[in-house]
C-alpha positions as CSV (number, residue, x, y, z in Angstrom):
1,X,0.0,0.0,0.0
2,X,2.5,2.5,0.7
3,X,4.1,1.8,-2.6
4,X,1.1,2.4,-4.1
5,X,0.7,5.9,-1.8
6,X,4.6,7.0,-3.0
7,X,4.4,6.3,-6.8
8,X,0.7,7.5,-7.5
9,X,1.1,10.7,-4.8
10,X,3.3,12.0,-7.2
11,X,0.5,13.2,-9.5
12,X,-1.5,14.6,-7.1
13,X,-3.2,14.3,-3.8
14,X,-4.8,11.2,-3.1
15,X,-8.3,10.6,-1.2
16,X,-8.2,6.6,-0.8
17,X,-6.3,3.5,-2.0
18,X,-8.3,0.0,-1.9
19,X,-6.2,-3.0,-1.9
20,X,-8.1,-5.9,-3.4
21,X,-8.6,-8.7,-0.9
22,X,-10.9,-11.4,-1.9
23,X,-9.5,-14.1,-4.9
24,X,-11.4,-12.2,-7.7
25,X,-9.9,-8.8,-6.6
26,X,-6.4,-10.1,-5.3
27,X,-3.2,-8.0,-6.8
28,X,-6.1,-5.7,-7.7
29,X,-5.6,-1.7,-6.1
30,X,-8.5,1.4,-6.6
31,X,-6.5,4.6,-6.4
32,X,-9.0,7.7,-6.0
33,X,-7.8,11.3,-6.4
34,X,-8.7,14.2,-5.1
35,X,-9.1,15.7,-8.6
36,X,-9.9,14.4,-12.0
37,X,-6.8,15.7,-13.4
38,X,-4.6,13.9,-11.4
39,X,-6.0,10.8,-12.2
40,X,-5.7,11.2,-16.1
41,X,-1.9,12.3,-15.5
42,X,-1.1,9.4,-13.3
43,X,-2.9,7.5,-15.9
44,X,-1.4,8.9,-18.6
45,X,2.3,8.4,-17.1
46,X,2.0,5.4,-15.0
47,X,-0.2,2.7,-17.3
48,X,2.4,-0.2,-18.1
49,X,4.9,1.3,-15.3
50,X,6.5,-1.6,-13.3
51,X,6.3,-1.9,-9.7
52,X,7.1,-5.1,-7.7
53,X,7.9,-7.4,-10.6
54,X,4.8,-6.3,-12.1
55,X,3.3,-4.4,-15.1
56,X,0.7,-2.2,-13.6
57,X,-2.1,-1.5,-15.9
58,X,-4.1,2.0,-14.7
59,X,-7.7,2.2,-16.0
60,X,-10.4,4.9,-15.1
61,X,-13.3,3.7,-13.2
62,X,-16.5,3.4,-15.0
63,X,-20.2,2.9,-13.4
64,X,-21.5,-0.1,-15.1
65,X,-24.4,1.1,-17.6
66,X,-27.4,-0.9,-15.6
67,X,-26.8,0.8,-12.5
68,X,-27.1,4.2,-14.5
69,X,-30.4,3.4,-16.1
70,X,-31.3,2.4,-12.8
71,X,-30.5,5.8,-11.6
72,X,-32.0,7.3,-14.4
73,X,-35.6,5.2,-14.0
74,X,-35.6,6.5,-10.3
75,X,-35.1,10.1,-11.5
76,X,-37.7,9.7,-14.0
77,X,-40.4,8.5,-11.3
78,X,-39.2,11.1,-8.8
79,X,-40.0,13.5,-11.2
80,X,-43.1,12.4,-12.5
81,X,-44.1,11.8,-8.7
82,X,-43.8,15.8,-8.3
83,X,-45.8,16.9,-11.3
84,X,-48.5,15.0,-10.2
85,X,-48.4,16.3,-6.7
86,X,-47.7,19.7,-8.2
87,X,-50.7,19.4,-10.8
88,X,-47.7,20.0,-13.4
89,X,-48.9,18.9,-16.8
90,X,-46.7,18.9,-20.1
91,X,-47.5,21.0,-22.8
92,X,-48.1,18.7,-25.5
């Protein structure tokens, strides 16, 4: 972990490191940054780097596309839960 602190503090301040502890996430490590930009330089610089007898491979996190519809079905129903109770009709 401190390794990990050391080589990806260099590109900016760092909120958390997750070490990956279970067998599917073993050698696995989730480096958040304070700031965006950081991330994409220490991604930028660090992807293929080797550490430990290791290439390290540095990928940007995405939110898997189900839980976003999800998101965006409960936004939906929020909203259409206020019109009602605001008598808010769409002009059609």
């Amino acid at each position: 972990g401190s390794d990990l602190y050391e080589l990806f503090g260099r590109y900016g301040a760092i909120r958390q490191i997750r070490l990956g502890d279970a067998p599917k996430t073993k050698g696995t490590a989730f480096v958040v940054f304070e700031e965006v930009a950081d991330a994409k330089s220490a991604l930028d610089h660090l992807n293929g780097f080797h550490l430990q007898e290791r290439y390290i491979v540095v990928l940007f996190h995405m939110p898997s596309r189900q839980a976003a519809k999800a998101d965006l079905a409960k936004r939906e129903a929020e909203l259409e839960r206020l019109k009602a109770k605001h008598d808010i009709k769409d002009d059609a």
